[in-house]
C-alpha positions as CSV (number, residue, x, y, z in Angstrom):
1,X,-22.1,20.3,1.3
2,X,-20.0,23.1,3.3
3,X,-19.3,26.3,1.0
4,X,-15.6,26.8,-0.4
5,X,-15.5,29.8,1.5
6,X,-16.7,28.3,4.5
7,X,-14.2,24.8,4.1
8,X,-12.7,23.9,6.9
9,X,-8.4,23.5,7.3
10,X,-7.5,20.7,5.6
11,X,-5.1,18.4,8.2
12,X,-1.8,16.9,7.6
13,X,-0.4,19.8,5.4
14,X,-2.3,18.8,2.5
15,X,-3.5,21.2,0.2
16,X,-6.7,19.7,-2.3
17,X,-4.8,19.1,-5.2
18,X,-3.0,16.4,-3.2
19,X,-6.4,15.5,-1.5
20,X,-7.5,14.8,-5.0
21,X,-4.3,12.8,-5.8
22,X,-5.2,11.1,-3.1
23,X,-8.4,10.0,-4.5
24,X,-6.9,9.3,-8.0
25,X,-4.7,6.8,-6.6
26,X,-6.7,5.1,-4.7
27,X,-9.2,5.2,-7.4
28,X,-6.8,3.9,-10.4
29,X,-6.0,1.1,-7.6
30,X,-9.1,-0.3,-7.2
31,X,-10.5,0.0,-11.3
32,X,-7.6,-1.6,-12.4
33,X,-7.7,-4.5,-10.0
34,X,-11.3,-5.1,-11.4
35,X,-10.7,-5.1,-14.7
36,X,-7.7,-7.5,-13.8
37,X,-10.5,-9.6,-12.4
38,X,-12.3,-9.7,-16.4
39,X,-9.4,-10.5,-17.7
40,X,-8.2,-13.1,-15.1
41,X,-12.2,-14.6,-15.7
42,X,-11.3,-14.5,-19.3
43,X,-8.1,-16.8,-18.2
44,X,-5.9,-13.5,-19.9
45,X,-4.6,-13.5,-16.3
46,X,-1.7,-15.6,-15.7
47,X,-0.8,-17.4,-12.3
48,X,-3.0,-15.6,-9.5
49,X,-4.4,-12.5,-8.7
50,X,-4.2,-10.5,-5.5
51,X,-6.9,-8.3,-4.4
52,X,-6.8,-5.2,-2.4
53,X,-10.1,-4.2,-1.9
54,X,-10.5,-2.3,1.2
55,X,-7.3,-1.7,1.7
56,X,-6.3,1.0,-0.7
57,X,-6.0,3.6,1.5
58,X,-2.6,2.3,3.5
59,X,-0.7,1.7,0.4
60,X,-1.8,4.9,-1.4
61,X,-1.6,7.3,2.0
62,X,2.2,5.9,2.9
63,X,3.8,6.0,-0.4
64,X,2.2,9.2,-0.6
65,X,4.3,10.2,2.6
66,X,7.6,9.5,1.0
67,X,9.6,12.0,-1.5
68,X,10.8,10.7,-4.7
69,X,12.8,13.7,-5.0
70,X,15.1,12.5,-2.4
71,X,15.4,8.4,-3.4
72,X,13.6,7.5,-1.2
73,X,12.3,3.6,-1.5
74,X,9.7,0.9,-0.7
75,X,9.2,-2.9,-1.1
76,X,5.4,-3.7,-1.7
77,X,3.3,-6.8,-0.7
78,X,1.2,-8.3,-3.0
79,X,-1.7,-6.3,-2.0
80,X,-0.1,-2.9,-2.5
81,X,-0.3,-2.4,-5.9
82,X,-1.4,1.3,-4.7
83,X,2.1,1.9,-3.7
84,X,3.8,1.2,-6.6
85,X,1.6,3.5,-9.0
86,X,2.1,6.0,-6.8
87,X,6.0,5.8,-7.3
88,X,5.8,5.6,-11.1
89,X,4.8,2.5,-12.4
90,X,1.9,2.5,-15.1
91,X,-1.5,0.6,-15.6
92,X,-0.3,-0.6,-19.0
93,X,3.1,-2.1,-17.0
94,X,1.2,-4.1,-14.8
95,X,-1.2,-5.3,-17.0
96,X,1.2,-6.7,-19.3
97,X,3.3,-8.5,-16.1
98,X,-0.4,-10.0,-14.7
99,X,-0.7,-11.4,-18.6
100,X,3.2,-12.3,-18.8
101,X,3.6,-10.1,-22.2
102,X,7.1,-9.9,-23.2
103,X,6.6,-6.7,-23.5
104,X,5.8,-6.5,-19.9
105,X,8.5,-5.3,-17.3
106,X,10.1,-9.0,-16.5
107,X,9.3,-10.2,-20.4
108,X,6.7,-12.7,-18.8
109,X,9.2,-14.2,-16.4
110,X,7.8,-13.4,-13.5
111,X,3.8,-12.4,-11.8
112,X,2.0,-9.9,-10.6
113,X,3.8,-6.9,-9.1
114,X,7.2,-8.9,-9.2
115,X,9.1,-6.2,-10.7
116,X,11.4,-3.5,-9.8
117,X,12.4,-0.4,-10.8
118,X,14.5,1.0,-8.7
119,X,15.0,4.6,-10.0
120,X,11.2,5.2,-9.5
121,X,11.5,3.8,-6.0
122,X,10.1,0.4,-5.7
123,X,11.7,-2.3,-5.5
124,X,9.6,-5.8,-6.1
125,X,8.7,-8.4,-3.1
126,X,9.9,-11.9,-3.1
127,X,6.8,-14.4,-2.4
128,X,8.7,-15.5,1.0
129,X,6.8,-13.2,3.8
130,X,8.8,-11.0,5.7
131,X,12.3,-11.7,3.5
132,X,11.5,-7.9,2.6
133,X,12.1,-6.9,6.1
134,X,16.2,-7.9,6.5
135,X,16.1,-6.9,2.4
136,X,15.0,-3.4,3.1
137,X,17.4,-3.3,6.3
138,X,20.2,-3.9,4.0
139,X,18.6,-1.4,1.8
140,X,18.6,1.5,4.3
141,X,22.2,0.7,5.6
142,X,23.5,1.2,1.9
143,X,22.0,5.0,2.1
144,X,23.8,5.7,5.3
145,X,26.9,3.8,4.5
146,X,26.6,6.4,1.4
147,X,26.0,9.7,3.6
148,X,22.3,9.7,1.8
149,X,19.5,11.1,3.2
150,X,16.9,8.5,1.7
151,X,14.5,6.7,3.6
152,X,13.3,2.9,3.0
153,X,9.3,1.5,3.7
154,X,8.6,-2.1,3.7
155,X,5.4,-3.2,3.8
156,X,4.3,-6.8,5.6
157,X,1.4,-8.6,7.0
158,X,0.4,-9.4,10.3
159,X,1.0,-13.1,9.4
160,X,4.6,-12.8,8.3
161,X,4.8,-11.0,11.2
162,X,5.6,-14.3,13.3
163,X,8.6,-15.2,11.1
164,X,12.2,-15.0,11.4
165,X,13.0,-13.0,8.7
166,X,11.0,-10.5,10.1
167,X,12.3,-10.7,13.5
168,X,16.2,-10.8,12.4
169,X,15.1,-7.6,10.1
170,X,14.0,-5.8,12.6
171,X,16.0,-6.6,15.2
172,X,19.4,-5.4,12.4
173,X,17.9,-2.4,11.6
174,X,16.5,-1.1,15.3
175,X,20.4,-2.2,16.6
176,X,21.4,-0.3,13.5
177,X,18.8,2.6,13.6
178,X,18.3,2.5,10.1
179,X,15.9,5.1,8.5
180,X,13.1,2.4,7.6
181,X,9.4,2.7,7.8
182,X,7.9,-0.8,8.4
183,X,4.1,-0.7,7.7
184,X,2.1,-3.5,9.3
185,X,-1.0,-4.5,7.8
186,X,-3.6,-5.7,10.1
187,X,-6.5,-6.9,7.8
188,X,-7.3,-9.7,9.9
189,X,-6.3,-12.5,8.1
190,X,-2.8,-14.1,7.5
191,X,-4.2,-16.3,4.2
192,X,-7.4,-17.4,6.6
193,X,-6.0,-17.5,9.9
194,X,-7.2,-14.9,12.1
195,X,-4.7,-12.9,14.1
196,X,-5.4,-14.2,17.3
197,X,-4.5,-17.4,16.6
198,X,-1.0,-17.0,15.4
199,X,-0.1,-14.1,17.9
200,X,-0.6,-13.8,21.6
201,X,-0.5,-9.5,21.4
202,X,-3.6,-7.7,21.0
203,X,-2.1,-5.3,19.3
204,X,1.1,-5.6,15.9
205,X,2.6,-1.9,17.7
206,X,3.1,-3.6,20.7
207,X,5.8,-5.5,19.3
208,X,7.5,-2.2,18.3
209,X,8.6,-2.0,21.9
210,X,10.6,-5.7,22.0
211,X,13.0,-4.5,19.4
212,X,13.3,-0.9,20.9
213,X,12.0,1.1,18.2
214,X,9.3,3.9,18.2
215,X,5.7,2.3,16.9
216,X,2.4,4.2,15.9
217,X,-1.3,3.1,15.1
218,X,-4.0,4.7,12.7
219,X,-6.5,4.0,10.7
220,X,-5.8,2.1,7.8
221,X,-9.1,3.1,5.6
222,X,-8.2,6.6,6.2
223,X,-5.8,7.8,3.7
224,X,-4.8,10.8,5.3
225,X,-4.5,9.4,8.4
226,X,-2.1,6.9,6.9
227,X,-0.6,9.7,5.2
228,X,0.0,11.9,8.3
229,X,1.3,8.7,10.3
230,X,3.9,7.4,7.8
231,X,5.0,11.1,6.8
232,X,6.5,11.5,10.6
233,X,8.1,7.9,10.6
234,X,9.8,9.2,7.7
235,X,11.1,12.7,8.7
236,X,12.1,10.8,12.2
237,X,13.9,8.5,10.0
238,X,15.5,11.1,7.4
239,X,16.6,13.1,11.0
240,X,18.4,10.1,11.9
241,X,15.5,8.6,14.8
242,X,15.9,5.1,13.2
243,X,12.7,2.8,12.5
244,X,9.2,3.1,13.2
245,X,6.6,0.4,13.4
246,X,3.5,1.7,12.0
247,X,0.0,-0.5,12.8
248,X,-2.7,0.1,10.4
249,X,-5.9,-1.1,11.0
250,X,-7.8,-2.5,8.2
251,X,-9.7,-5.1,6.6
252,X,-9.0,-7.8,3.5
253,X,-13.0,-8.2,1.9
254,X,-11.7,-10.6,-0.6
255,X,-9.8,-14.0,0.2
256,X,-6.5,-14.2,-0.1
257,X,-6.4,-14.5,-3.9
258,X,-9.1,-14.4,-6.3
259,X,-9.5,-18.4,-6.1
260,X,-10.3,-18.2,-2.3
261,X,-13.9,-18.2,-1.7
262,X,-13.5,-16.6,1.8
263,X,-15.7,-19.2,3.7
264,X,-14.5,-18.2,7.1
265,X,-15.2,-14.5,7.4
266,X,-18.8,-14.1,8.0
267,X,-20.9,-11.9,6.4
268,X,-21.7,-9.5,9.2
269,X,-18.2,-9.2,9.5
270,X,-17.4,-8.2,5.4
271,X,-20.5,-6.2,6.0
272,X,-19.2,-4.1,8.5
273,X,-16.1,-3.1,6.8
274,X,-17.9,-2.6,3.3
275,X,-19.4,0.2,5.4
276,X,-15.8,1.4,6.6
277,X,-14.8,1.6,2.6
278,X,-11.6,3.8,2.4
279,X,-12.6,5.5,-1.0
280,X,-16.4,6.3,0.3
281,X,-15.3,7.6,3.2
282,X,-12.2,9.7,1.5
283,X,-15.1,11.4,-0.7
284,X,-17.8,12.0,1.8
285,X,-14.9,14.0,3.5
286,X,-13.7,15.7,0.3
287,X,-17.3,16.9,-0.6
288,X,-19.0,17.1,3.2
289,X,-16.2,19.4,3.9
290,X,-16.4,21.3,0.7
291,X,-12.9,20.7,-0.5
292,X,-13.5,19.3,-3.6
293,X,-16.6,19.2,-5.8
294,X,-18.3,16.0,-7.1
295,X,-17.7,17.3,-10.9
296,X,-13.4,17.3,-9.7
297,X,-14.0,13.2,-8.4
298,X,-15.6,12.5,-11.5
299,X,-13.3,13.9,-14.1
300,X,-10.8,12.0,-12.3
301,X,-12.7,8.7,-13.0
302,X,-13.1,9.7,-16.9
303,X,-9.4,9.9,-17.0
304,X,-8.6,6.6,-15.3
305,X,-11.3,4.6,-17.1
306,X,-10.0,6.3,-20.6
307,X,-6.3,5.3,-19.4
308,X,-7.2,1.7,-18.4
309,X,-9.8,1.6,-21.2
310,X,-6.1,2.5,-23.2
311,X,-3.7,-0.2,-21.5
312,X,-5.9,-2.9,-22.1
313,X,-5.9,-2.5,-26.0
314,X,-2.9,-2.3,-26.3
315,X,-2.3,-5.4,-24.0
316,X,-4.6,-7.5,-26.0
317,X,-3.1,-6.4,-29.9
C-alpha cells in the first residue's frame, strides 16, 4: 500500500472523509439488502424485494453529488435504495416499510422504498417506469417558478427508457430547460430483456441528443466517477444549463426481484461483472492509493452491522 505521505491527489474534489462516506454508503446499501433477503426467506418480507447488487455505486455516487443544503431532490427506482440513505432515510425506516409495520413510514400501506419524505430530499417512485420522468419535470419547474436554486435527479432504467412517459418528460423539461439530472441505468436488462432488443441505439446518451439536451457517460461501478459526472450535471443545472442525460454503465447480478432465478444471463457473463464489483474496486483504490487504511473500512462495517444488528430488533418486538 502507497504511504500517507506519499498518497496521491484524490480526484473529483473529494477529500477522504468523503471517500470513506462513500464506502459507508455503499456499504450500509448492500448489508442491509442482505439481511432483507433473511428476513424475506423467513417470509418477514412482505410483497417483493429488489436487489441492487452491483449497482451500488450509481445510486450512492449521484446522490452524493447533490446538496441537501440547497433542497435539492431526487426520485429513486426500486434498485436505488443507496440514494435514499444517502439523503436521510434510516435502516430501521426501511425495514419496517419492506415488513409493512405500522410503525413504518406509510403504516404498512405501501412496499419497499414507496415513501417520501420530501424535506430530506426524496421523493418515492410510482411502480409505472418512467412516470418519474414528467413527475420530476414538474418538480423542477415548481423551483424555478419559485426563483429557487434547487436541482431535481430522477433515476430510470434503460427499459422504461422506450416509454412515453419518458419521452413526454423529457421532451417538457429539455423545451423547458429545467435543472434536472436524469440518471440512466444501463444494467443490461429491462426485467430479462436485453437492451438490444428493445432499443436500436448502441448507446442510452445517444438519445440525449433527440431531445437537445447535453448527455454524459461513466462508469457506473465507480462511485467517484459517478460522483464527478452527476456533480457537473448539477452545477450546469443550478447555473441554469438545463438537463443532462447521464449513461451509467453497469450490471444487475441478481434477477429482477428476489423470485427471479436469472436463467438468461449466463454465468460467464455474472462472472465478469462480479469481478467489476463497485465496493471491491472502491477499496482497492482507497487502500492501493493509501488514502484510507483497512482498520478506517472496517470500523465502518462494525458500525453498520451494530446499526442493522439494532433496526432489526426493534422491527421484530
Amino acid at each position: 500500500m502507497t504511504s500517507a505521505a506519499a498518497a496521491p491527489p484524490i480526484p473529483a474534489g473529494l477529500h477522504r472523509e468523503q471517500l470513506i462516506e462513500l464506502y459507508y454508503w455503499m456499504r450500509l446499501t448492500r448489508s442491509l439488502e442482505e439481511r432483507l433477503v433473511n428476513l424475506y426467506r423467513q417470509t418477514k418480507v412482505v410483497g417483493g424485494l429488489f436487489r441492487s447488487l452491483g449497482q451500488e455505486a450509481d445510486a450512492v455516487g449521484s446522490a452524493y453529488a447533490l446538496d441537501r443544503t440547497k433542497g435539492d431532490i431526487l426520485s429513486p427506482l426500486i434498485r436505488n435504495l443507496g440514494s435514499m440513505l444517502v439523503q436521510g432515510a434510516t435502516p430501521l425506516e426501511v425495514l419496517r416499510q419492506y415488513m409493512a409495520k405500522a410503525a413504518g413510514p406509510t403504516r404498512g400501506r405501501e412496499l419497499n422504498i414507496h415513501f417520501n419524505d420530501l424535506e430530506r430530499g426524496f421523493l418515492g417512485q410510482t411502480s409505472h417506469l418512467g412516470d418519474m420522468v414528467p413527475v420530476m419535470a414538474g418538480v423542477t419547474l415548481s423551483f424555478r417558478m419559485r426563483n429557487q436554486p434547487r436541482v431535481g435527479l430522477v433515476y430510470v432504467g434503460d427499459g422504461a427508457m422506450s416509454t412515453g412517459a419518458f419521452h413526454e418528460g423529457m421532451n417538457f423539461a429539455a423545451v423547458q430547460r429545467l435543472p434536472l439530472v436524469v440518471i440512466a441505468e444501463n444494467n443490461g436488462y429491462a426485467y430479462s430483456t436485453p437492451m438490444h432488443r428493445q432499443t436500436a441505439v448502441r448507446q442510452l446518451v445517444e438519445k440525449a441528443a433527440g431531445y437537445g439536451v447535453r448527455g454524459a457517460q461513466a462508469d457506473g461501478n465507480d462511485v467517484i466517477a459517478v460522483y464527478e459526472v452527476t456533480k457537473e450535471a448539477v452545477q450546469h443545472a443550478r447555473q441554469g444549463g438545463g438537463v443532462t442525460l447521464i449513461e451509467l454503465l453497469t450490471y444487475r447480478r441478481k434477477g429482477h426481484a428476489e423470485h427471479d432465478n436469472q436463467s438468461y444471463a449466463t454465468r460467464e457473463e455474472l462472472a465478469a461483472w462480479a469481478a467489476k464489483d463497485p465496493i471491491d474496486r472502491h477499496v482497492r483504490r482507497l487502500t492501493d492509493s493509501g488514502w484510507v487504511t483497512p482498520a478506517e473500512l472496517e470500523a465502518q462495517d462494525a458500525r453498520i452491522n451494530a446499526d442493522i444488528d439494532a433496526a432489526v430488533a426493534l422491527c421484530d418486538q
